[in-house]
N, C-alpha and C positions, 0 to 999 in steps of 0.2 A: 566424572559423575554426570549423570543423565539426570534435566531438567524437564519438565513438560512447559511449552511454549502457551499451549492455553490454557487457561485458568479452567477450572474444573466448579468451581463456586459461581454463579453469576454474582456477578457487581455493578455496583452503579453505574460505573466506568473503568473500560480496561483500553490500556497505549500499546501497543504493539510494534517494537523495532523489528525493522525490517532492514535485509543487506543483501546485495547480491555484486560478484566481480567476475567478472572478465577472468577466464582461465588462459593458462597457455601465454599469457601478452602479446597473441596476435594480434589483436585490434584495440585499440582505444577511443574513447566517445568522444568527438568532436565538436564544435558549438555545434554543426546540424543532429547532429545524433545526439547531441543533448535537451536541443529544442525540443525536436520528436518526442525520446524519452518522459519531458517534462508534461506536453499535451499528451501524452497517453496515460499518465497519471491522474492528469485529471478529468479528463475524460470518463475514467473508471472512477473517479470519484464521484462525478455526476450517475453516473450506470448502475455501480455495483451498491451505493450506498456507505460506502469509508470514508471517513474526513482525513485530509492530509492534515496533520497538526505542524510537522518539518521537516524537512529534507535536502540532501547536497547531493548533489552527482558532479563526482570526479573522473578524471582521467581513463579509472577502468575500472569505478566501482561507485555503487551509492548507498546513500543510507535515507530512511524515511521513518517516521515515528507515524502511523497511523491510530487515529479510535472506530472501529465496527462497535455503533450501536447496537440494542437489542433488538431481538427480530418482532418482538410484538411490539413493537414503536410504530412500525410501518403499517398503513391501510392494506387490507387487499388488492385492493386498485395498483397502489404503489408496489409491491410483490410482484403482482403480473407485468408491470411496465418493464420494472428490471430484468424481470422473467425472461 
């Protein structure tokens, strides 16, 4: 049965699980490539405007509960930066 992942209503507040894993099990993320993984999380956190609310990164796969605000939350100013 086919779900739609975004809500189609604005709401006050929407959490959005997120997963991705490693196919194949050629590779598995290591502390360094978890590190990595982890600053580039938030990094885009800072950039793109999502809040990390939680998340785990394992062996060869993670998981993250993200909230994207709404977009008239943000100034102009702020739009163009992330821009």
């Amino acid at each position: 049965m086919y779900h739609d992942r975004v809500k189609r209503q604005p709401v006050e507040r929407t959490l959005y699980p997120i997963t991705n894993r490693i196919t194949g099990g050629s590779m598995t993320f290591g502390d360094q490539e978890k590190q990595r993984l982890r600053r580039l999380m938030f990094e885009g956190e800072k950039r793109c405007g999502y809040e990390i609310w939680d998340y785990v990164i394992m062996g060869n796969h993670y998981h993250a509960l993200i909230y994207i605000p709404k977009a008239d939350v943000m100034s102009r100013a702020e739009v163009l930066w992330r821009w």
